[in-house]
N, C-alpha and C positions, 0 to 999 in steps of 0.2 A: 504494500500500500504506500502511496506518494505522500509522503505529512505534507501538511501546508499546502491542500488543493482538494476543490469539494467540487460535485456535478451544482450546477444553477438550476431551476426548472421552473421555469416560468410558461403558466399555461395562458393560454387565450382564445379567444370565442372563434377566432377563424385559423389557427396554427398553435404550436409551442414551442418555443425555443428553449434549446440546454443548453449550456457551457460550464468547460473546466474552468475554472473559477480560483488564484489564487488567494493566498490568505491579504495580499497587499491589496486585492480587488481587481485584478490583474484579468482580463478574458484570454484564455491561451487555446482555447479553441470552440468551435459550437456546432450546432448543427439545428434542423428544423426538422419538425414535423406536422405535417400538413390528414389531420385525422378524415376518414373517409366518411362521408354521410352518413348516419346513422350508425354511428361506430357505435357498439356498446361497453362497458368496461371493463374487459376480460383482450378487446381486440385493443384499446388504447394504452391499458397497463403493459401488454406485449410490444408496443410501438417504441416505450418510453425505453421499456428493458433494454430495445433491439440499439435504439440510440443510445445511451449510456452505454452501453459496449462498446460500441463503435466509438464514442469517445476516447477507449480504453479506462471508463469511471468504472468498473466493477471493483466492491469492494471500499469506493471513496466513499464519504461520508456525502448526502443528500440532501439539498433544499428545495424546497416546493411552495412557488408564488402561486397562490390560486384565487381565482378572480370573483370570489363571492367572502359568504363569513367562515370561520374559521373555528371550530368546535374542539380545542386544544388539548380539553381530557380525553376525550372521544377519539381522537387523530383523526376527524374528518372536516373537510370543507361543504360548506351549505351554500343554496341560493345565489349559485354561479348562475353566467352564461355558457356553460358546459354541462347541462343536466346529468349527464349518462356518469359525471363523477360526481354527483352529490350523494352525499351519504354511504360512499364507496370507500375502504381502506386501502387508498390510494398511496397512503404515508409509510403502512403497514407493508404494503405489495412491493413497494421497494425502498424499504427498510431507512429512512426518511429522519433524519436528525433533527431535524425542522418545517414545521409548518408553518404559513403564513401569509396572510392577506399580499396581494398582487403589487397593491399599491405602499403599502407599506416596508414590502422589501423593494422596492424602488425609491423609496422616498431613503431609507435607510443609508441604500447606496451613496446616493446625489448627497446627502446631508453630510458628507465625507470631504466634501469639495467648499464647502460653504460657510460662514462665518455667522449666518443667520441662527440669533436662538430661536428664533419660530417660525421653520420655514414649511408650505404648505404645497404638498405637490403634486400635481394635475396626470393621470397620464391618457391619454388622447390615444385608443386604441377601437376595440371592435364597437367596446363600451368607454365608460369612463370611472375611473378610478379616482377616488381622494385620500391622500392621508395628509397628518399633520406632526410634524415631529418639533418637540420642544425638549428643549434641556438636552437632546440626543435619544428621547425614545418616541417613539410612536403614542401620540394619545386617542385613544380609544374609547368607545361608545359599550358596544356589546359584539358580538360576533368576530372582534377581531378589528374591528373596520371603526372609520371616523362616521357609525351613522351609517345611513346611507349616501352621500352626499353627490354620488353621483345621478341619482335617482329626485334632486331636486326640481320640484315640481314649476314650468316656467311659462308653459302655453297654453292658455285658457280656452282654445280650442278643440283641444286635446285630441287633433286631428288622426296623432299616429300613435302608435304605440313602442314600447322596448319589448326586447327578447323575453323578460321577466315578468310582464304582465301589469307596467303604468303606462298611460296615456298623458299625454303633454307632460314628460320629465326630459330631463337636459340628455340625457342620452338618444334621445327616442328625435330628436332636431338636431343633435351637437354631436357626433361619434361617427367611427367607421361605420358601423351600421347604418345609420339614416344615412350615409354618405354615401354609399351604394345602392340605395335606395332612391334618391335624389337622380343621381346622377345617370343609373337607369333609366327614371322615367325623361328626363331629358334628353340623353341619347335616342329615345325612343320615337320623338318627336322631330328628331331631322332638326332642332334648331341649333345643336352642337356638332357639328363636323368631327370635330376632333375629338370628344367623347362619342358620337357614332362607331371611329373608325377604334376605338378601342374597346370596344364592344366584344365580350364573347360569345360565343356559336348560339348559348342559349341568350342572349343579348343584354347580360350582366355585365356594369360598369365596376370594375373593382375598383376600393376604396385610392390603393396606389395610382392606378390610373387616372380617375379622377384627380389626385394629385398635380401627378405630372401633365395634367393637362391644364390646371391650374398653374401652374408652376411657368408652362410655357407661351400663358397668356389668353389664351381660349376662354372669352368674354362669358361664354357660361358658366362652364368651371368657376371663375373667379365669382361669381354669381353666389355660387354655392356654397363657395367660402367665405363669403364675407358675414351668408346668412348664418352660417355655423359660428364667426365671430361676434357675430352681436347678440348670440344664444349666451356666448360662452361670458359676452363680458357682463352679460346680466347675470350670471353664474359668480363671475368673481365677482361682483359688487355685494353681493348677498355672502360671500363667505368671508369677503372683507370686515363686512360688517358682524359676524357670526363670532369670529378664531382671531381675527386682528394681527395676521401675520405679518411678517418684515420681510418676508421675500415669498412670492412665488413662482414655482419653478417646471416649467412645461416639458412632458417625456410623453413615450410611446408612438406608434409607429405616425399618426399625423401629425407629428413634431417636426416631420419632414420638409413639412410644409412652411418652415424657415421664419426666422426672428420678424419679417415682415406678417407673419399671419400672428402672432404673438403680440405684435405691436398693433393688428388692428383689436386686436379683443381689449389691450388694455386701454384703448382710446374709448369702448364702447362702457368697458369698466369705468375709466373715471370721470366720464359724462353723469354714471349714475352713481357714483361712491361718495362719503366724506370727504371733504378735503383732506382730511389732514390723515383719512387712510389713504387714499390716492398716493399724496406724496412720500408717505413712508413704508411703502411695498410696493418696490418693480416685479415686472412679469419677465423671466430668460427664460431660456432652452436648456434644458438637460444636458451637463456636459456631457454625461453617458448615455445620449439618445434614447435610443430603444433596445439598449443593452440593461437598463441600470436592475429592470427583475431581475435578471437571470444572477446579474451578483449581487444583486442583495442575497438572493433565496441561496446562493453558493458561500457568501460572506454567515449566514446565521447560520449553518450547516456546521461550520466552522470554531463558531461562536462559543468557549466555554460553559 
């Protein structure tokens, strides 16, 4: 066994990524996995094993970011957007040092880098994730998690829904999800060229590409970013005023979508915030992008 190096395992609603994970916080390698429709938990705990071999982890010590709450006597995760592991001994099945809300071993990670006593950290993925670390730990509600706080409720028309079952919450207009949803039905309509042409066979825009089509200027795309920014800055207006943090700090895979889309949410934030919260918590990017799960959940694996 390698001392000083633990598997990462950060899961998520459309992939999971792993990595060896030094003890410095180090990524020295990874891999992805991409679970098939309707995997059930006997075909995904064999995915995770087959990865984690391939890593050469057998035998390392395990961390597990999981995207819902977190039942720590029990070793199981609840109330994800991955059903088929709720309430599954996921921890157990590979042998799992650590368990641990999604966001909070991301926020763990980043708060490594940062000077912030109460920094709050966003991660912009299928879903959306909060946590909030003060003093250096994670504080906490019940389940593991800050609340739910990604599941804040913001559209009184409560047009669409989340994976989990609320209508008009910040996920359900502001996340990978609705963002492929969005960007679908626009593709769908011929008025986006460049989300058309990215378009798969069954004529799903993926959240990436919607990105990058965003990214490369494509008047609708940007459309659809702007509206997920002014979801998101009446998000942090409201956690501004909630947790009174001194830094907030943007990860997960729409992080991609660069300090420009960061900079429109916190314009849309301090249109509605305090002044004097405004001025005293900037919004950055994640130094460790869309890496920071996988070391966190590798980093508490690790963790005396």
């Amino acid at each position: 066994m390698t001392k000083g190096v633990a598997i990462g395992l950060d899961i998520g609603g459309g992939s999971t990524k792993l990595g060896l994970i030094s003890s410095a916080g180090d990524l020295l390698a990874s891999r992805r996995v991409v679970l098939p429709d309707g995997a059930d938990f006997p075909v995904i705990a064999a995915q995770y094993r087959a990865a984690i071999a391939a890593l050469g982890g057998e035998g390392l010590p395990v961390g597990i970011a999981y995207p819902g709450h977190v039942d720590r006597a029990r070793g199981l995760g609840l109330n994800s957007n991955v059903p088929a592991l709720d309430g599954q001994p996921l921890a157990a099945e590979l042998g799992a040092a650590a368990l641990l809300n999604d966001a909070d071993a991301a926020a763990m990670a980043e708060a490594r880098h940062h000077a912030a006593a109460r920094m709050l950290m966003v991660t912009l993925g299928t879903g959306v994730g909060v946590s909030m670390i003060v003093a250096g730990k994670p504080l906490e509600t019940a389940g593991g998690t800050l609340g739910d706080s990604g599941h804040l409720n913001l559209d009184p028309s409560g047009r669409f829904g989340c994976r989990q079952g609320c209508t008009g919450c910040l996920e359900s207009v502001a996340s990978g999800e609705a963002l492929v949803r969005d960007a679908t039905l626009l593709a769908a309509t011929g008025e986006s060229p460049a989300l058309s042409a990215e378009a798969l066979p069954s004529g799903e825009v993926s959240a990436a590409a919607a990105c990058r089509a965003a990214l490369a200027g494509d008047p609708g795309a940007m459309r659809l970013v702007a509206g997920m920014a002014g979801w998101l800055g009446m998000a942090v207006a409201s956690w501004r005023a909630s947790f009174h943090p001194d830094l907030i700090v943007f990860g997960g895979g729409l992080s991609a979508l660069g300090q420009p889309f960061i900079d429109q949410i916190r314009d849309r934030a301090d249109a509605r915030s305090l002044p004097f919260l405004s001025a005293n918590c900037p919004l950055i990017l994640a130094r460790l992008g869309n890496d920071a799960g996988m070391i966190g959940a590798g980093l508490a694996a690790l963790a005396p």
